[in-house]
N, C-alpha and C positions, 0 to 999 in steps of 0.2 A: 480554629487552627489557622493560623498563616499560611500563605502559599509555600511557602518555601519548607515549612514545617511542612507539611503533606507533600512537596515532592521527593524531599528524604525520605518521607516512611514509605514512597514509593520508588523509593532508589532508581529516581530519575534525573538525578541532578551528578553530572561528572567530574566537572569544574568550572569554579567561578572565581571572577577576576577579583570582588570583595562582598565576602559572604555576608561578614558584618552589616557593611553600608549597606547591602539588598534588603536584606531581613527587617533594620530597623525604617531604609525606604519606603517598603511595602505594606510595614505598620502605621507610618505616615499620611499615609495617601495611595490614592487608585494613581497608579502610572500608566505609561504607554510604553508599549513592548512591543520589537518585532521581529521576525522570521522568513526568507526568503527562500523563492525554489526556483530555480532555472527554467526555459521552458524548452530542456534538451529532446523533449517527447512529448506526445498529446496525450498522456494520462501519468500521473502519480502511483507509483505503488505501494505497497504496504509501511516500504521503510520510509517512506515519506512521510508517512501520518504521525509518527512518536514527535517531533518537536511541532505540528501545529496541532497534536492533541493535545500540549502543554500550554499552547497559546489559549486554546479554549478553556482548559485548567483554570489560567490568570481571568478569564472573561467570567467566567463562573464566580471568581473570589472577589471580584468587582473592578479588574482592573481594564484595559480598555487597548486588546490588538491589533496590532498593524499587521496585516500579510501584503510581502512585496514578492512580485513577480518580475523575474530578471529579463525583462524584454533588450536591455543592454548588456547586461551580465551576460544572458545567454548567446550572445552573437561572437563573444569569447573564448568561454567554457573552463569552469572551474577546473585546477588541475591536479585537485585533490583525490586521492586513492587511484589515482591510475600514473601506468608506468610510462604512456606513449602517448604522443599529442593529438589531441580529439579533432576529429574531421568535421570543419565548421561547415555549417547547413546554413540554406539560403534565406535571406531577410522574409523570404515568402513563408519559406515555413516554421522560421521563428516565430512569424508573427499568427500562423495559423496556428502552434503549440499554445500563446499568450493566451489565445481566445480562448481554445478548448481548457486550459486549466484555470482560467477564470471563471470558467462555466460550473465545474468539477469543485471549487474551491466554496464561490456562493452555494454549491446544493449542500455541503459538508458541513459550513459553519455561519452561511446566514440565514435568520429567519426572516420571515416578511416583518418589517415595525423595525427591525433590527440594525441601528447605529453605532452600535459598541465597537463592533469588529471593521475596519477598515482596509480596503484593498486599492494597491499602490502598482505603480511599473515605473522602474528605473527609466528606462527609458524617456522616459515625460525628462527630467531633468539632466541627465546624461549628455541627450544627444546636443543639446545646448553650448556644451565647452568643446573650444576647439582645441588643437591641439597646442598653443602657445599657453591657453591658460590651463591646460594640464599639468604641462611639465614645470610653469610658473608657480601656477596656486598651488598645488596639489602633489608633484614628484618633487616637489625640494625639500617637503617634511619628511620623505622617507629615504633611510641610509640602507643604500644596497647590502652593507653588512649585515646589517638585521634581518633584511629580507632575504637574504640567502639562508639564515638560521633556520628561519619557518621549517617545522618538518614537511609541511608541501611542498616546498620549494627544494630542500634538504636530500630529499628522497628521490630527485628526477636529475639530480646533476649527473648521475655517473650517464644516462640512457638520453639525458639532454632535455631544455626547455625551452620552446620560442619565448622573446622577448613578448609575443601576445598573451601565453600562458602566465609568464610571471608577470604582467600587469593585473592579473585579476584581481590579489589581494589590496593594488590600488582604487580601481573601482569600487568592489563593495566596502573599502572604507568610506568613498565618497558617501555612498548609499545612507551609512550610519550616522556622517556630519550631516547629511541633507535632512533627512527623519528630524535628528536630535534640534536641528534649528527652527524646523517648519511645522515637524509634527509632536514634539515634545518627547519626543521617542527615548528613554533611559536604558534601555535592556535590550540588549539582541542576542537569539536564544540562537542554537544549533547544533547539529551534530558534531562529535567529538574532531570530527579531521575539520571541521571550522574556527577551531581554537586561534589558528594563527590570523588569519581572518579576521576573527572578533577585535583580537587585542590590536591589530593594524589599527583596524576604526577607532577603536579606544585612544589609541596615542594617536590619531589626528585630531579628534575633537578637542583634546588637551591641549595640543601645538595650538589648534586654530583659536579656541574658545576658553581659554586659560584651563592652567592648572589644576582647579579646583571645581571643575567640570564633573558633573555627578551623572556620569554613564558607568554602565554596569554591561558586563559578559558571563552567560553561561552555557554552558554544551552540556549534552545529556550522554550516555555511556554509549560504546558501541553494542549493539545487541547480537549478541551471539547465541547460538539453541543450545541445549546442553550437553549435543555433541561434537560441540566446538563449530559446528558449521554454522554458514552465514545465515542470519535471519531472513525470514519473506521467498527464500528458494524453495523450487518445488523441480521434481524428473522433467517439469513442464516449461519452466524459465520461473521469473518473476511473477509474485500474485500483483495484480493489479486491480486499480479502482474503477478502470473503464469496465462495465458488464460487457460491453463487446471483446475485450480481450482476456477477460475473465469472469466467467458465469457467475450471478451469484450462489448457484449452485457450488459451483467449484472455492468459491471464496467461503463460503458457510463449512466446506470440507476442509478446507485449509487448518481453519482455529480448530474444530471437531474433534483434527486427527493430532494435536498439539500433547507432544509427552505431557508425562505426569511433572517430570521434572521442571517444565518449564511454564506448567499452567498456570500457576500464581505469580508469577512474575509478569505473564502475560497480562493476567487483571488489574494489576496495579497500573502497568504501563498506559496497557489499551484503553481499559472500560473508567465508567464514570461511578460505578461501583463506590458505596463506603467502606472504610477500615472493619466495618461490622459485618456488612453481608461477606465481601472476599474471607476473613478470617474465619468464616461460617463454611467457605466452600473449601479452604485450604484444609481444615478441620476434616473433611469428608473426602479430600482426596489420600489422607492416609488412613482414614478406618472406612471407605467405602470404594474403591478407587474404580473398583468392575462397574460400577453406576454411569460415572463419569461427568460426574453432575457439573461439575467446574469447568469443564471440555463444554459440556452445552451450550450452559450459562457466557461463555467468552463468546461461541460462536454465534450464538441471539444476539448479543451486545453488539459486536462487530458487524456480523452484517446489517440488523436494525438500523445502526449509525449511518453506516457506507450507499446501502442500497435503499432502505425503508422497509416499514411493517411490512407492506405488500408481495416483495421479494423474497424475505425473510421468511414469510409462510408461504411461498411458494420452492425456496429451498427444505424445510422441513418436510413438505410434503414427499418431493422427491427422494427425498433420505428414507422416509417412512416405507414410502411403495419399494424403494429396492430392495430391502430389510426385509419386509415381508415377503413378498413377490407381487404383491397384488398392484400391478401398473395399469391396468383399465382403464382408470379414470386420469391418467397423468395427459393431458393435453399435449400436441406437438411442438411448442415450444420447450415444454417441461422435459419431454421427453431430449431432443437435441442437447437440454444442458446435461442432463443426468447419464447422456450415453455418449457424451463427447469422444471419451478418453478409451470407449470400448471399441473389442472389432467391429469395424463396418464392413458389411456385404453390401452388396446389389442385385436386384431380382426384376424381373419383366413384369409388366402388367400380364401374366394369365394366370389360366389355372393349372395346376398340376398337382399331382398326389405327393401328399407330405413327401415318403421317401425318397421319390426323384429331386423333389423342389430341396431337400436339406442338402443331397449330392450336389447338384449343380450350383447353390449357393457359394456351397465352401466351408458348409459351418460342420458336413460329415465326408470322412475321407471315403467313404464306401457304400452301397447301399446293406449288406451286412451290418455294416455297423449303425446304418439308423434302424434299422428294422430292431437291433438289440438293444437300442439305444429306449425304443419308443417305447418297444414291450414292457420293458424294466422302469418306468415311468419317470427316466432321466430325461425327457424332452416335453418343456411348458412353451406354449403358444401365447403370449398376451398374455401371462400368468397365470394362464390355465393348461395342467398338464394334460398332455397327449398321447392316447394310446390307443387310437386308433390306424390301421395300419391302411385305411381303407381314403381317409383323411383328405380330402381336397382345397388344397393353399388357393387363395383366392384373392386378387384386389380389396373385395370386401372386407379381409381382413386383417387390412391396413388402418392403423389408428391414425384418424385425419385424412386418408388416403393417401400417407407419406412412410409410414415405418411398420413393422410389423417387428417385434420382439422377441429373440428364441432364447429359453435358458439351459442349458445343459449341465443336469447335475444343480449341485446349491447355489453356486455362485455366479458358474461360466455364464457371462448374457454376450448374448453379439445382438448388433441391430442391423437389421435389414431395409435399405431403402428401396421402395418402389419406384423404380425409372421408366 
């Protein structure tokens, strides 16, 4: 199957500037392609990963991508989808953003041995022109009419744009003609609010490098859930790729909890999945859908990718023991990820008899109510329930010497820090 034939059947492809020339391109020959991200933050999140999962797609089909890191770009800021002019950060932590999603970018998509995939920073050539040969070389091929068109540009007139904002889409065309001359680069992929962007680059390579300039543009759709809301949001902010900012735990709950509605679409986009297996799992989410087998299978896939085997069964475990109850064995990091999101208490290093110790926590409004609480065997310790009224909470049973577990009822857990 062609590249391009498999990102349709994964209706991943938005628009393209000539579908024809790509298609019969890419039956021609392994090209170069590439894809760039800002380094507005020190980790990428979810929505970031749909156009360089597509970069790795073409790596897969044998083609050979460029990932460009806007170490220039981003001292800017792209002025797309926002209504107000972004508050530019200091070249210090530009440049400490560069680093950490170059880090982030190698663990994603290179392997060791691995020369297919190449990684770039504007910056290296950017910072080189000064301003005469900017507005020489480079702002005489573009007509302020057109570029007012842009729906980026388009969208910000009534609420206003700095003259810095609307040079953006001059720079990363530079980006496109530099690639196109130095790296052979034909294709540059991105999200749908990139389209005006792409086509800038497009028509400079043409001005500079004639007419008959065989560069190509595509944007992938915007993802929305199926209840119209934005994709990668959660009540928590954005899922992200750094574990520090997002568990893998919470990241494996992310795709887990993923509608029926939007599961399959999620596998096409996300995973590396064939046409054979996803059509096997779409099949099961309408005559099996309580299983949830397609929810699993996305969130194995995704976290597997992002974090590795090792996380990946250290999120199912976690999943498993809350399900159950039985947390004993979940270690104190394990624990931290799994109880992030729940009430936290605080408790002293001593001892004290269950029913005072549940009052003075916080986790019972009364001692009445633990004592009814106990008897009735609504109160588990470390996932073993408690009814003993007699009961003495202790340091000792603290897992790690850090938490201690209470569950109330089926579901209610609080976690308890030892301070």
């Amino acid at each position: 199957m062609n590249i391009i034939d498999e990102l349709e059947w994964r209706d991943a492809i938005n628009q393209q500037t000539d579908a024809e020339g790509l298609r019969e391109l890419t039956n021609e020959k392994s090209i170069s392609l590439y894809c760039g991200v800002d380094p507005t933050g020190d980790s990428m999140h979810i929505g970031h990963l749909i156009p360089f999962i597509m970069l790795k797609r073409f790596q897969l089909a044998g083609h050979k991508p460029v990932i460009l890191i806007g170490g220039a770009t981003g001292t800017i800021g792209d002025p797309s989808g926002r209504q107000s002019e972004r508050s530019l950060q200091t070249l210090e932590q530009i440049q400490a953003n560069v680093e950490a999603l170059t880090e982030q970018m190698k663990k994603l998509f290179i392997t060791e041995g691995d020369n297919q995939i190449r990684m770039v920073n504007n910056y290296d050539w950017t910072h080189k022109i000064n301003v005469i040969e900017f507005l020489r070389d480079f702002g005489k091929n573009f007509s302020i009419n057109v570029m007012l068109a842009k729906d980026v540009v388009a969208s910000r007139l009534d609420s206003g744009i700095s003259f810095t904002e609307f040079s953006y889409q001059i720079l990363q065309s530079i980006d496109y003609l530099h690639l196109f001359k130095h790296e052979d680069v034909q294709l540059q992929i991105g999200g749908s609010d990139q389209w005006g962007n792409i086509t800038s680059g497009l028509d400079l390579i043409r001005r500079k490098e004639g007419s008959e300039s065989k560069a190509f543009g595509l944007t992938i759709p915007l993802m929305l859930k199926a209840d119209g809301t934005k994709f990668g949001k959660t009540a928590g902010g954005a899922v992200w790729l750094d574990p520090k900012k997002t568990t893998p735990y919470e990241f494996y709950q992310f795709w887990a909890n993923t509608d029926d509605r939007d599961v399959v679409k999620y596998l096409k986009y996300f995973t590396f999945l064939t046409k054979e297996q996803i059509d096997l799992l779409a099949e099961k989410v309408q005559t099996e859908p309580h299983k949830r087998e397609a929810q699993k299978t996305l969130a194995e896939e995704m976290t597997r990718f992002v974090h590795g085997e090792e996380m990946l069964e250290q999120a199912k475990r976690i999943t498993a023991a809350l399900f159950s109850g039985d947390i004993k064995e979940l270690t104190v990091d394990e624990i931290e990820q799994g109880f992030k999101e729940m009430p936290t208490f605080e408790a002293a290093k001593e001892t004290k008899n269950i029913v005072d110790w549940l009052v003075d926590v916080g986790i019972e409004p009364s001692k009445r109510q633990a004592r009814e609480d106990i008897i009735n065997g609504a109160i588990s310790v470390n996932g073993e329930r408690m009814q003993d009224l007699a009961y003495e909470v202790s340091e000792g049973d603290a897992i790690g010497g850090k938490f201690i577990i209470i569950r109330k009822g089926k579901k209610n857990y609080s976690l308890v820090k030892i301070v």
